[in-house]
N, C-alpha and C positions, 0 to 999 in steps of 0.2 A: 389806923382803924377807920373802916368809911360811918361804922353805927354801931349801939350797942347790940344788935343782933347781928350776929354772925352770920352771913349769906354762905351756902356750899356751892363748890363750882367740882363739875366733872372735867378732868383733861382728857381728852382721849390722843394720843399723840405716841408714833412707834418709836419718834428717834430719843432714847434717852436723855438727853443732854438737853435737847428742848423741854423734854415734857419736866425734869427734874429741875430746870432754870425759873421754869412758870411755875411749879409748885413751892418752890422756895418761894419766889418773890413776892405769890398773892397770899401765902400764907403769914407771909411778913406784912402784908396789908391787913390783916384780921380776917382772913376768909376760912371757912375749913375746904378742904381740897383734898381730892378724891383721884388717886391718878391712873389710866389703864394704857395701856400699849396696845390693845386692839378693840373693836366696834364689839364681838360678841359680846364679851368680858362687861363692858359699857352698859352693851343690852341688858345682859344678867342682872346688875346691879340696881337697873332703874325699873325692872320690876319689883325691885327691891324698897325702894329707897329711892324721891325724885332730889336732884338738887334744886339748884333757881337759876341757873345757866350750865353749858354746856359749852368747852374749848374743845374742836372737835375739828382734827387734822382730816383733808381730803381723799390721800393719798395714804390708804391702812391695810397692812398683809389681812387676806381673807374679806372679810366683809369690809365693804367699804365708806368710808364717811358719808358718801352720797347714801348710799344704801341705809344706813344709818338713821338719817335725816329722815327718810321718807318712813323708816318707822315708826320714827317718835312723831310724825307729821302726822300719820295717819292712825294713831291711838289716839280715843278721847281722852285716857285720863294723862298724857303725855304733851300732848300737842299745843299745850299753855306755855313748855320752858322753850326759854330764850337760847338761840344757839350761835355762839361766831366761829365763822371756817377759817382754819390757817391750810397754807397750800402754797407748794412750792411754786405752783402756775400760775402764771400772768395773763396769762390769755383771754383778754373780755369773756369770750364763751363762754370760761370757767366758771368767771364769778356770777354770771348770767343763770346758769344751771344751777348755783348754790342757791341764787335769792327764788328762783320758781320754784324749789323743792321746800323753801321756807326757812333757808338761813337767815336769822337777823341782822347780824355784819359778817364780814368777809375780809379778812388779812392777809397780803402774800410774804411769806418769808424769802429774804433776812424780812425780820420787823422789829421793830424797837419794844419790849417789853413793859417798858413805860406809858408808850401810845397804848397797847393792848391794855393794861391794866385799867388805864382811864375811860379807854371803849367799855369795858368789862362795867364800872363803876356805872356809867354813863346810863347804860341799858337797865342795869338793875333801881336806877334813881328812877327813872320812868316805870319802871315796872311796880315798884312802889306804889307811884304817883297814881295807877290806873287802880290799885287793890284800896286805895284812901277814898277814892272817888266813889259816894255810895248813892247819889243820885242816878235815876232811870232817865233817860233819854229817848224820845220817842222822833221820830222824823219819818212822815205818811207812813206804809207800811212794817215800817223799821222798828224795832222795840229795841232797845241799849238798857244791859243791868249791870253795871260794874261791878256792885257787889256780888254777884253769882259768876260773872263773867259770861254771860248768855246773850244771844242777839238771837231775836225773834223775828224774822218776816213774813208777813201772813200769818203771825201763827207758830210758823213751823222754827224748829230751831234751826240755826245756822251756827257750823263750828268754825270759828277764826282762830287764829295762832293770837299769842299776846301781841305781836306788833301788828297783825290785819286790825284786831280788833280798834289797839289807842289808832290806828291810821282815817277808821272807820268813823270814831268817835270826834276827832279832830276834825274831819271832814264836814260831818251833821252838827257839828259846834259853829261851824264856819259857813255853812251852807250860806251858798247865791255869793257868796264871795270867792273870787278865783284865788288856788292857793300854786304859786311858782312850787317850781320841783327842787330849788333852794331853800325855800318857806319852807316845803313836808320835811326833807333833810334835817334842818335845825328845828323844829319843833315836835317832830314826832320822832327820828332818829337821835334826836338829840347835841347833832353836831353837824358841822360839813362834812362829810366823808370824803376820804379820797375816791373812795368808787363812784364811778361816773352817776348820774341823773338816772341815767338806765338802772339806777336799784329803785328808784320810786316806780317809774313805768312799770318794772316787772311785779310789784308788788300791790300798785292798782291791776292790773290784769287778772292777778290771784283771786283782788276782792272782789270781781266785778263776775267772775265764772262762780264763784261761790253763794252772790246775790242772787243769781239767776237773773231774771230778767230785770229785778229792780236795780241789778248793776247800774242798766242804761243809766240811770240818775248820776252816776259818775260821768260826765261830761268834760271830755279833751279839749283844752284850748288850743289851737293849736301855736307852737313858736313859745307858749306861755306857761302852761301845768294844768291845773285840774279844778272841777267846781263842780259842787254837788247840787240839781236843781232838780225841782219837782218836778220839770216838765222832761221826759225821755226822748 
């Protein structure tokens, strides 16, 4: 059992035998678990009902897990849950198109169930960590409220996914200090991943189009990672 409240996780996953492997074995973890064989079914439900993560297969008769994604991406009251893609494709591309659409990890099958489970964990410990954190953060035009979950710039609201947001936060915590794309990894991801550095890049790029112009303040080192400075 990871705590005494019970986190729900949706599977969404066509092939039987995977999706009934990982419903056993997180349910055997203390999770409640929710399982569907296709993206509408999925949809239905979460207008129903959100969980607190989402196992959400790539590759789904009809609608598609990408498809999917940029659903729950692009609803306010959706685009707070945390999502990991499994997928039979290996292909950098892939997992490139999963993190721009705002998956927060990414798994290719075969994969180890055990690794995923502790992904699963991993993500939900941090997601915690951001809902305890009830100080405001300000950096220049920047406003941080973790307990609302809102970032204000200028003023105006800006909507982040729960991991734009701790990446964000992390960031303005650390400001004028350069952070390696190893460093965002294990302190905002949580771990090393095996997906390459190229999940931080494309995840600063998200933050930086959605700052508008106060992105600039995200400032490329190059050869090194990222540093947030007041000067653009």
């Amino acid at each position: 059992m990871i705590n005494s409240k019970k986190n729900s996780i949706y599977i969404v996953e066509d092939e039987p035998d995977i999706r009934e492997t990982l419903a056993y074995n997180l349910t055997q973890e203390g999770f409640v678990v929710s399982e569907f064989a296709d993206a509408e079914s999925c949809l239905h439900q979460l207008n129903q009902k959100k969980p607190d993560l989402i196992i959400l297969d790539l590759m789904l008769p009809g609608m598609s897990g990408l498809d999917l994604c940029k659903n729950v991406r692009s609803d306010r009251d959706l685009n707070q849950l945390s999502i990991i893609m499994l997928t039979a494709k290996g292909e950098e591309v892939d997992r490139i198109v999963g993190f721009e659409l705002g998956a927060d990890d990414y798994v290719t099958k075969p994969f180890s169930v055990r690794e995923l489970i502790l992904r699963v964990k991993v993500i939900l410990k941090k997601q915690g960590e951001v809902l305890e954190d009830h100080d405001s953060i300000t950096f220049g035009p920047i406003s941080l409220n973790p307990n609302a979950h809102e970032v204000l710039v200028n003023d105006d609201e800006v909507i982040l996914t729960a991991l734009e947001f701790k990446l964000l936060k992390h960031l303005i915590q650390r400001k004028g200090r350069v952070q390696t794309r190893d460093q965002l990894l294990e302190d905002v991801w949580g771990y090393s991943s095996e997906v390459t550095t190229r999940t931080v890049d494309t995840h600063i790029k998200r933050l930086r189009e959605k700052l508008g112009q106060v992105g600039n303040f995200i400032q490329t080192i190059r050869g090194v990672g990222y540093r947030l400075n007041s000067q653009s």
